[in-house]
C-alpha positions as CSV (number, residue, x, y, z in Angstrom):
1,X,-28.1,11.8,-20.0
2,X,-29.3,12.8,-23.6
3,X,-28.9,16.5,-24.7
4,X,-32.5,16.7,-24.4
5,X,-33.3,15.1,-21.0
6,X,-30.4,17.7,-20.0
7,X,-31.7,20.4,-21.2
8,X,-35.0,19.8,-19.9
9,X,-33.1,19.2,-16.2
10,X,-31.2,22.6,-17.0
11,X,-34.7,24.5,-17.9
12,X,-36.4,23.2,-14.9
13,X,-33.6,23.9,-12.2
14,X,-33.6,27.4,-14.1
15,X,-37.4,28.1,-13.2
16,X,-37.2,26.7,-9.9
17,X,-33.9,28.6,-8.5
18,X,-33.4,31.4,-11.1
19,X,-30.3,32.7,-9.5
20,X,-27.6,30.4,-9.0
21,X,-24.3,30.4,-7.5
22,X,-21.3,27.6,-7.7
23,X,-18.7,27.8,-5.5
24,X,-15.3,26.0,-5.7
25,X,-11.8,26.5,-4.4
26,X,-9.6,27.7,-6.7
27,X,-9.8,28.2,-10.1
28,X,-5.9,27.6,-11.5
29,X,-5.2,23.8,-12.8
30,X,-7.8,21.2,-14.3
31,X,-8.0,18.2,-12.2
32,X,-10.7,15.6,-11.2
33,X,-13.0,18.3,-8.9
34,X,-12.9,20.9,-11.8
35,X,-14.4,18.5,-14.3
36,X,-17.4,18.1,-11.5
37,X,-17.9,21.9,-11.7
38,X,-18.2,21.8,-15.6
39,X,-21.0,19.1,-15.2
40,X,-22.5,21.0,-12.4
41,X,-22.2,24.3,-14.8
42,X,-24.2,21.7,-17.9
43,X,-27.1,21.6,-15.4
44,X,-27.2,25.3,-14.2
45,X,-26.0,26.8,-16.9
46,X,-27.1,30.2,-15.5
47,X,-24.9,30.4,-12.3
48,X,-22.2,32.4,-11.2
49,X,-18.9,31.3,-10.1
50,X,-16.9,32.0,-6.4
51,X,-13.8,31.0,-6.1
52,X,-10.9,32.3,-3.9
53,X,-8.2,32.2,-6.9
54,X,-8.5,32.4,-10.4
55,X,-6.7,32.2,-13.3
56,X,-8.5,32.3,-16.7
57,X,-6.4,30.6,-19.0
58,X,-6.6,26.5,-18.8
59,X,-10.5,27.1,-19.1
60,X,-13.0,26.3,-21.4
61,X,-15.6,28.5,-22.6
62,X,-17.7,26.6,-20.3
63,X,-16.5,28.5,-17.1
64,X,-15.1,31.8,-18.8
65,X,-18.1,33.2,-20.6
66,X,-20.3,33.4,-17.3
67,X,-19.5,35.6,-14.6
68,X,-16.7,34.1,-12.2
69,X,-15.8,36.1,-8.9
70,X,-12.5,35.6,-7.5
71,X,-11.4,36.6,-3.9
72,X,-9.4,39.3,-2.7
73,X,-6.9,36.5,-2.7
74,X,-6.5,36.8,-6.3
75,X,-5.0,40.1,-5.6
76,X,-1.7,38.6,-3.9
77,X,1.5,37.9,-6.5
78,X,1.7,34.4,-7.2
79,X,-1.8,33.5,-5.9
80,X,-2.3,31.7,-9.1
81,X,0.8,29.6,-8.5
82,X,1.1,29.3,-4.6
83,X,-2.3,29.5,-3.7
84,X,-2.3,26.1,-0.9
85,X,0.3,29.1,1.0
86,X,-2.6,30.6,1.2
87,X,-4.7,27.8,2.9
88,X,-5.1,29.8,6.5
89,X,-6.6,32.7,4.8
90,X,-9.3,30.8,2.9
91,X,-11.8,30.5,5.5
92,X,-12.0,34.6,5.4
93,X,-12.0,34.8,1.4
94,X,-14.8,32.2,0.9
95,X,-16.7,34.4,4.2
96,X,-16.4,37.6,2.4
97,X,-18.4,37.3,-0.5
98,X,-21.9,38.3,-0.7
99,X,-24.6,35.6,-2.0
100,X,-27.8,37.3,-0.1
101,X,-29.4,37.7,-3.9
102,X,-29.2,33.8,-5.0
103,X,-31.5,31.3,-4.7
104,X,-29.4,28.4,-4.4
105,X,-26.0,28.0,-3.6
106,X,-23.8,24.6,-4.4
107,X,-20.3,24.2,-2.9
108,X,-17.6,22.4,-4.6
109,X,-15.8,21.5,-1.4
110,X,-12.2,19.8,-0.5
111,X,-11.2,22.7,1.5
112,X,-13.1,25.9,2.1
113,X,-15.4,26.2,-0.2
114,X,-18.0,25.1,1.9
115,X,-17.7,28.3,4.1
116,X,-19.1,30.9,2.1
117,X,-22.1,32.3,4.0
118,X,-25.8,31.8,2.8
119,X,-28.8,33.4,3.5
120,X,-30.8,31.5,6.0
121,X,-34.1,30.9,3.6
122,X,-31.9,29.7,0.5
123,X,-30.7,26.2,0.4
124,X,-26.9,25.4,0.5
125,X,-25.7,21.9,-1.3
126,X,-22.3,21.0,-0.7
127,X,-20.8,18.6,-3.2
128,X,-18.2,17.3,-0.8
129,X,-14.5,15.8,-2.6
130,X,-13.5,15.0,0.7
131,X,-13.1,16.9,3.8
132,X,-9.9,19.2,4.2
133,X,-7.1,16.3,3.9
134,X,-4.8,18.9,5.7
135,X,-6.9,19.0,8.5
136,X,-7.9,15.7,8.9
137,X,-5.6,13.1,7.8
138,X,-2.2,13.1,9.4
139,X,-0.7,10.4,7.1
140,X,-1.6,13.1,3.7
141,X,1.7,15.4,5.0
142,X,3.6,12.3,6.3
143,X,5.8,12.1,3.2
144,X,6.4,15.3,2.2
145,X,9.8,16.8,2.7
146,X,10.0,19.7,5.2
147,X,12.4,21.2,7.4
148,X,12.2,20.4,11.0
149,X,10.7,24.0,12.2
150,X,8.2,23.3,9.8
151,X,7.4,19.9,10.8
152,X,7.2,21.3,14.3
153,X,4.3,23.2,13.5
154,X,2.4,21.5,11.5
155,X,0.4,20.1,14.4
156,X,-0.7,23.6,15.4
157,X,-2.0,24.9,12.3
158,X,-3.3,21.4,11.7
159,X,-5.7,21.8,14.9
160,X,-6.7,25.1,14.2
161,X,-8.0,24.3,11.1
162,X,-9.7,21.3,12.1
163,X,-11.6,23.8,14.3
164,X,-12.6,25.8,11.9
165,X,-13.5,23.3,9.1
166,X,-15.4,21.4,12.1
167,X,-17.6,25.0,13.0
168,X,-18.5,25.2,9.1
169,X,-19.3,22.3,8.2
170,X,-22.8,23.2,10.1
171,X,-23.3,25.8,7.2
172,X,-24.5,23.8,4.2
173,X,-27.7,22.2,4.4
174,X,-27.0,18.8,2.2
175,X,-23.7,17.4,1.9
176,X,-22.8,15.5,-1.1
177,X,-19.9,12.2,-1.3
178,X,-18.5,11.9,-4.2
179,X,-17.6,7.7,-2.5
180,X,-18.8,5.9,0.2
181,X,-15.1,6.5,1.7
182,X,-16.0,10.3,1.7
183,X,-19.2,10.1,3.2
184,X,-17.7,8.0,6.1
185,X,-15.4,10.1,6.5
186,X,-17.4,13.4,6.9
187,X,-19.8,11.2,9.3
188,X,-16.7,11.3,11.6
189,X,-15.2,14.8,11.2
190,X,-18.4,16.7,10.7
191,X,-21.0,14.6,12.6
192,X,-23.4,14.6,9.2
193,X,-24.5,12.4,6.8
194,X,-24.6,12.6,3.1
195,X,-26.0,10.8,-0.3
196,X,-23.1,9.4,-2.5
197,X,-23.3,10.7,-6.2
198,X,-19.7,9.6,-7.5
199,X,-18.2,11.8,-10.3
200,X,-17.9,11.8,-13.7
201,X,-16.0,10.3,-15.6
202,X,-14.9,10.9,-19.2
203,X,-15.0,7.2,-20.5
204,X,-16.4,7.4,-23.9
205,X,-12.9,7.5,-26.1
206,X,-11.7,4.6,-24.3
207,X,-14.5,2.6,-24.4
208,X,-13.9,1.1,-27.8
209,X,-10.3,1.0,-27.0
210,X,-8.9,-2.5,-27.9
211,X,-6.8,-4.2,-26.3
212,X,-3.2,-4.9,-27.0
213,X,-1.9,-6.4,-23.8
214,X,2.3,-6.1,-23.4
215,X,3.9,-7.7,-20.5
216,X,4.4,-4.2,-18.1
217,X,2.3,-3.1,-15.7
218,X,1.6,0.4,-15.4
219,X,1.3,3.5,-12.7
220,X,-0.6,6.0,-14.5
221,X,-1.3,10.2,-12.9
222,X,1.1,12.7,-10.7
223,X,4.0,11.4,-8.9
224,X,3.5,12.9,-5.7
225,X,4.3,11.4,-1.9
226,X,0.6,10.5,-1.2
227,X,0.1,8.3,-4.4
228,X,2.9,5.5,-3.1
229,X,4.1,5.3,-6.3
230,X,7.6,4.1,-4.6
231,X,5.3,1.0,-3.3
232,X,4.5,0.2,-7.0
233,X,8.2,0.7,-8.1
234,X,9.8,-1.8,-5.3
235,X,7.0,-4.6,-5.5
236,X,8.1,-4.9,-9.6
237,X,11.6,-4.3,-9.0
238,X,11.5,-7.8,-6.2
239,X,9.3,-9.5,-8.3
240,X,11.3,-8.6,-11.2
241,X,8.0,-7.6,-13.2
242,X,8.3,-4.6,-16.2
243,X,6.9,-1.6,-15.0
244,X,5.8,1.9,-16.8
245,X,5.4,4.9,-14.5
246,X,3.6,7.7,-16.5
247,X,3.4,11.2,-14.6
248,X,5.6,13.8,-13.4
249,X,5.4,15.5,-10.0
250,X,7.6,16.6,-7.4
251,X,8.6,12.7,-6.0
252,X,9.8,11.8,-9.0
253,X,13.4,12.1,-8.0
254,X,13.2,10.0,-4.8
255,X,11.1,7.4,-6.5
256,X,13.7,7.2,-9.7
257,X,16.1,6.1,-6.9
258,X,14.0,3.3,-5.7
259,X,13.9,1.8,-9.1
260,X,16.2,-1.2,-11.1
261,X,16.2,-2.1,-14.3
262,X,12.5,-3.5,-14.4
263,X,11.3,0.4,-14.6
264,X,10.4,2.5,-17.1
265,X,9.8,6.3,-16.9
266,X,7.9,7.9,-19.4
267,X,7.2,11.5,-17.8
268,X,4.0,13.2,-19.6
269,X,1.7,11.5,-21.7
270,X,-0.5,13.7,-24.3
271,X,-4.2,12.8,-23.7
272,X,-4.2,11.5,-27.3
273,X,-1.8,8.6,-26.2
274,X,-3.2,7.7,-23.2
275,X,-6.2,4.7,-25.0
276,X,-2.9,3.3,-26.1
277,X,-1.2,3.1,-22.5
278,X,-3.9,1.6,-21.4
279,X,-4.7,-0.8,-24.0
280,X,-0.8,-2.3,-24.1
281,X,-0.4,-2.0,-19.7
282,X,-0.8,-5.6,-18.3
283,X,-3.0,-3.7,-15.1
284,X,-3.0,-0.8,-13.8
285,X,-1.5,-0.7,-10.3
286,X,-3.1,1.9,-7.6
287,X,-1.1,1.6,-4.5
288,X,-2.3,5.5,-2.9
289,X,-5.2,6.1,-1.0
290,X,-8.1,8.2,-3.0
291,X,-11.3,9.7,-1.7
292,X,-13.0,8.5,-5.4
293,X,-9.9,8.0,-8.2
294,X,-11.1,8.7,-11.4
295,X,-8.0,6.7,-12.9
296,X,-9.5,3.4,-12.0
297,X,-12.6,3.9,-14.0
298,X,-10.4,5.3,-17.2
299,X,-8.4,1.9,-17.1
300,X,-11.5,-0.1,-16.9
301,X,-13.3,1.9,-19.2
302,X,-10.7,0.7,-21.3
303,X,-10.7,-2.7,-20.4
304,X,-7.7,-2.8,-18.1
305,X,-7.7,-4.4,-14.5
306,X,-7.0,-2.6,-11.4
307,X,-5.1,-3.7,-8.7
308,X,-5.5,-1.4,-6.0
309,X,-5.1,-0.9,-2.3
310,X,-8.5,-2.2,-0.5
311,X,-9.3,1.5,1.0
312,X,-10.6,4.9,-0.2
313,X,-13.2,5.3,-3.2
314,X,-11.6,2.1,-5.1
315,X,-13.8,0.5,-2.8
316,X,-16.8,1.4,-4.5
317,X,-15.1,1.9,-8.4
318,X,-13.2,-2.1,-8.8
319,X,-15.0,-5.3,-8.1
320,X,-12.5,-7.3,-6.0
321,X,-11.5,-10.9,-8.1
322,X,-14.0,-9.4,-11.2
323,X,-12.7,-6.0,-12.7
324,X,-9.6,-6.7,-10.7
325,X,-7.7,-6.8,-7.2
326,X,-7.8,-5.1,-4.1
327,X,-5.1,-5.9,-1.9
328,X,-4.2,-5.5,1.8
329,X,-2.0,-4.1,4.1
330,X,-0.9,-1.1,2.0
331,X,2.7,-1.9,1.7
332,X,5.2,-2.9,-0.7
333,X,4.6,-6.8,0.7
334,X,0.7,-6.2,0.3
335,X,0.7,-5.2,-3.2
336,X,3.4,-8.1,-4.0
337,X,0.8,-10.3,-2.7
338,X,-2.1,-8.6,-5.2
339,X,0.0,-9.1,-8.0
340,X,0.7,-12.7,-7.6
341,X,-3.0,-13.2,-6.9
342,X,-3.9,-11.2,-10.2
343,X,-1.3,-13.3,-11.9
344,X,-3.9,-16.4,-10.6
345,X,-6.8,-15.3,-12.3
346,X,-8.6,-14.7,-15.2
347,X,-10.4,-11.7,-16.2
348,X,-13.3,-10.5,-18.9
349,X,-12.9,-7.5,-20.7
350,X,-16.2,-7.2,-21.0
351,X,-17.3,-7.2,-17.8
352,X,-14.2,-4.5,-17.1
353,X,-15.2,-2.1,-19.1
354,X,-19.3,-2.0,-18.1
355,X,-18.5,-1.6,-14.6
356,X,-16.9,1.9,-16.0
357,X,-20.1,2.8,-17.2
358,X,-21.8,3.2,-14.1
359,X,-19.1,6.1,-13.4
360,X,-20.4,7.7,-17.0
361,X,-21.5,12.1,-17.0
362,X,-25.0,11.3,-17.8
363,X,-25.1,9.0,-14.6
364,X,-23.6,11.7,-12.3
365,X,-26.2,14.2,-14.5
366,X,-29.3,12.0,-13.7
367,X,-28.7,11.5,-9.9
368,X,-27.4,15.2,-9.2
369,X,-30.6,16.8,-11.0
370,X,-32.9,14.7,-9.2
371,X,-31.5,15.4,-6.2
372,X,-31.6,19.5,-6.8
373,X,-34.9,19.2,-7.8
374,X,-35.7,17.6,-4.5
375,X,-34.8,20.7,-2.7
376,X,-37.5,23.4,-1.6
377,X,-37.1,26.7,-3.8
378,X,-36.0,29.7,-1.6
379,X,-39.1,30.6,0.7
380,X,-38.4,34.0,1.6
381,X,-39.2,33.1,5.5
382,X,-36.3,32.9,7.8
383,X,-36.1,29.2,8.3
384,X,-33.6,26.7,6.6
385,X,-34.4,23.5,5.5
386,X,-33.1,21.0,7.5
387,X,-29.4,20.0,7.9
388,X,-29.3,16.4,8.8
389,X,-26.6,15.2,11.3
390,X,-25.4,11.6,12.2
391,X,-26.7,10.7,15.8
């Protein structure tokens, strides 16, 4: 979106909801749901932040020179640092802050953010990442280490905070996918439908990137249990294909085990090196299951193929046999088999690199505007507008 079709979006949502709060989990770490915010923040630029933890340092000016309103969360040592241990309080921190002066309220949700409460005349948009993984998807804690007490448990809390999640979901009054896997998925836990407006997604410096394919391929972001980045490392090491892993994260260790002499680990990449991973990585391989994945639209923006598990939000970012592969069963057999079949085809940069483009800011900009501007201002009745639900 130009500068001045955004300002123009920014001055209209200003006159029509003058007050305007954002609300998002935590505020600690950049990742993919904090780079949503900022593009939310572009449109409203007058809003106010919530946010159950918050540490001011890794932000831009963006987020800092507003007011931002943490929790009394924030209050606990190491909140900034250990703030998923503090999952089973969220519900309460997001409940107890007061929004009964704001005229519309937009929840950045993969948790609780969607909880807050809202008066009943001002409309609630929740911009949903996906529903609570903990709560709703046994296989997201399957890998990770924990004692057997501890694995005893997790069932319980599990259940109660599907409960929970389940009872507030009924609070916003439009819910937002950021895929077509996300909006599925809160169809089934939350019994309500949704509009898809994927992310954004920074492509702009790797756009122009050229290519200078090498004979590796690549696994690119953290190294955690739920990415499968083990899969990727045995599928090379039998075929005896040149990987690069480039990440850290806490299954590093087990995966370094898994791999031969075909891997390479390259730990942290500065963001000023990463055009040239892409451009020299044969494809990117994606073996984890993602509500959206921006990754996949950074190596095509770049003009590198994707060969990804057929499931999550890959489903809607790679075109299957065009911008690259998408592979079933999710093992290390399944991705062998999308490998070979990449190795079988031909692919055009070209045509790689403008799929990215739909995934672009001024996409999500145009579609997320549009969609605010839909929405009734606050009435000052008693009535809220009305929450649609999947029959």
């Amino acid at each position: 979106m130009p500068g001045s079709a955004l300002s123009g979006c920014a001055e209209a949502l200003r006159e029509r909801f003058p007050r305007v709060a954002v609300i998002h989990e935590w505020l600690t770490i950049p990742g993919g749901s904090e780079k949503v915010v900022e593009e939310i923040l572009r449109l409203v630029p007058h809003a106010e932040l919530f946010t159950s933890v918050y540490d001011p340092a890794p932000w831009p000016r963006l987020i800092t020179d507003r007011p931002v309103h943490a929790s009394f969360l924030n209050r606990v040592p190491g909140a900034t640092v250990h703030y998923t241990r503090l999952l089973p309080f969220m519900d309460l921190a997001f409940r107890s802050f007061d929004l009964s002066g704001f005229d519309l309220v937009i929840s950045s949700n993969h948790a609780s953010a969607k909880n807050v409460r809202t008066p009943a005349e001002v409309p609630h948009v929740c911009y949903c990442h996906t529903p609570m993984r903990y709560a709703w998807d046994p296989s997201f804690l399957a890998e990770e280490v924990m004692g057997p007490v501890a694995r005893a448990i997790v069932p319980l809390g599990t259940a109660w905070m599907r409960r929970v999640d389940r009872k507030r979901a009924s609070g916003p009054d439009v819910f937002v996918a950021n895929s077509t896997f996300v909006a599925s998925r809160i169809a089934t836990a939350y019994g309500r439908a949704s509009q898809v407006i994927h992310p954004p997604v920074q492509i702009e410096s790797l756009l122009h990137t050229p290519r200078d394919e090498r004979d590796a391929y690549l696994v690119f972001g953290r190294v955690v249990p739920y990415k499968r980045v083990g899969t990727a490392v045995q599928a090379c090491e039998r075929l005896g294909r040149r990987l690069l892993v480039v990440g850290d994260g806490r299954d590093l260790k087990r995966v370094r085990e898994l791999a031969g002499s075909h891997t390479e680990f390259l730990g942290h990449v500065p963001d000023a090196d990463i055009p040239r991973v892409f451009a020299q990585a044969r494809a990117l391989l994606y073996p984890g299951l993602e509500d959206f994945g921006i990754v996949p639209v950074e190596a095509q923006a770049a003009g590198l193929p994707v060969i990804a598990y057929r499931a999550g939000g890959v489903c809607d970012s790679v075109i299957d046999g065009t911008t690259g592969v998408l592979y079933q069963p999710g093992s290390v057999e399944g991705l062998i088999e999308g490998i070979q079949r990449f190795e079988s085809l031909s692919f055009e940069d070209r045509s790689i690199r403008e799929n990215s483009l739909r995934f672009a800011p001024d996409r999500f900009a145009a579609a997320f505007a549009r969609m605010l501007l839909s929405l009734p201002p606050r009435s000052g009745g008693t009535s809220r507008p009305g929450a649609t639900r999947v029959s």
